[in-house]
N, C-alpha and C positions, 0 to 999 in steps of 0.2 A: 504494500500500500504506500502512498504518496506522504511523504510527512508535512506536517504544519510548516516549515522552513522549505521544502520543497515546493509547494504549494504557492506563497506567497512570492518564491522568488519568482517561478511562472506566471504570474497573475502580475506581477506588480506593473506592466508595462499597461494594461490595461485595466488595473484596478477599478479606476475611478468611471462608476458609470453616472449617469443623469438622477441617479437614485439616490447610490450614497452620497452624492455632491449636495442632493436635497438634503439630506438627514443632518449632512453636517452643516447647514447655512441653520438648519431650524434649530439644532443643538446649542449653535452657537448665538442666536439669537434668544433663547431662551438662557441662557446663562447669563448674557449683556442683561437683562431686564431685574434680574434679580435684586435685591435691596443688601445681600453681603456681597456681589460680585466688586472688588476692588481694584480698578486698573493702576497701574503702576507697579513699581518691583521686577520679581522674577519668576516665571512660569514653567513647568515643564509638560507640555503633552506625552501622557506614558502611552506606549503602542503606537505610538504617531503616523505609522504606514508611510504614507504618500505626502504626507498632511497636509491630509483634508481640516484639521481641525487647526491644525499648528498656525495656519496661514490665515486664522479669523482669530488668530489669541494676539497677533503681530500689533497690531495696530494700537492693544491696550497694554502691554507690558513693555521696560523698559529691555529684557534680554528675556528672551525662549529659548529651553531647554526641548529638542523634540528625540526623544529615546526610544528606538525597536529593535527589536532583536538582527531584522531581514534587511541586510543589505541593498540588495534589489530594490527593498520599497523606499529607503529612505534615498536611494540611488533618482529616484522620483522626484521626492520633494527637492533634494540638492540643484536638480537640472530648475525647479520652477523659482526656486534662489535665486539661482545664478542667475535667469529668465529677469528676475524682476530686480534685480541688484540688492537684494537684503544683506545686511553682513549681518543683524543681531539676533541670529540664531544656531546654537549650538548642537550640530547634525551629531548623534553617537547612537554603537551599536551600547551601548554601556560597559562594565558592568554598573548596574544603578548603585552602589553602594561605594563606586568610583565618585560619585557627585553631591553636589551640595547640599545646599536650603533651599526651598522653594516657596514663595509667598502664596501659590497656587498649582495645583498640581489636578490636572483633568485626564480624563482615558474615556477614550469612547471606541465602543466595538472592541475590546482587548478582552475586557475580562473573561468572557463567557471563551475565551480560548486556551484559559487557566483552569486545570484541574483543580487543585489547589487554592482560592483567591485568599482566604485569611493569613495566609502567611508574606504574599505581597503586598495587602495593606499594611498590616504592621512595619512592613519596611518604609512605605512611602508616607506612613506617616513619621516614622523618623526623619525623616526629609522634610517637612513642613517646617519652618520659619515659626519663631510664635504667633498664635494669631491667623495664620496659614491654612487656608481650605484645598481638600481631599473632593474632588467630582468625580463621582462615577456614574458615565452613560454609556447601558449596553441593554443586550436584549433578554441575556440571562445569565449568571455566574455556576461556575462549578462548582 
């Protein structure tokens, strides 16, 4: 069978369909609305893929952090960087425990690809900044 890292390396050149482009504009727009959403500081989107999310966090943080495992996919987002001249984001496969504080730290679509999820949040939330919000947007967790 095709593994999860095999999968998305394949996929990544086409990832992003009219779908999940939607999901992530509504994801991201419902976060903007929110009354603790705090722009400023420093971000990280966990699972970042292609990012689709990373590239609507841009505009409210002062540095994004966007961490996947899949080269390939973040091989994506680097080329739509480059595309658009951003320097203030930091592309890595990780390891997460490699990286800082985060004054925000969002995942969307990752978890439910975690056997395991309580053991990654405890990590990410050592990573939060005091003060610091944990978003999780997915479809279901393991």
């Amino acid at each position: 069978t095709e593994s999860q890292s095999e999968w998305f390396a394949k996929m990544a050149s086409t990832y992003e369909k009219p779908e999940t482009v939607v999901l992530s504009e509504k994801a991201a727009a419902f976060l903007l609305q929110q009354p603790w959403f705090k722009p400023g500081g420093s971000a990280m989107d966990f699972g970042a893929g292609t990012g689709l999310l990373t590239m609507h966090l841009l505009p409210h943080f002062e540095a994004v952090t966007a961490l996947d495992p899949s080269g390939p996919m973040l091989g994506v987002l680097k080329a739509k960087l480059d595309r658009d001249g951003v320097s203030k984001v930091m592309v890595t496969e990780g390891p997460l425990n490699t990286l800082g504080k985060f004054d925000f730290i969002c995942t969307m679509l990752a978890f439910h690809h975690i056997p395991d999820v309580n053991p990654v949040v405890a990590e990410l939330r050592e990573h939060l900044s005091p003060g610091g919000r944990l978003v999780v947007i997915d479809l279901e967790a393991g």
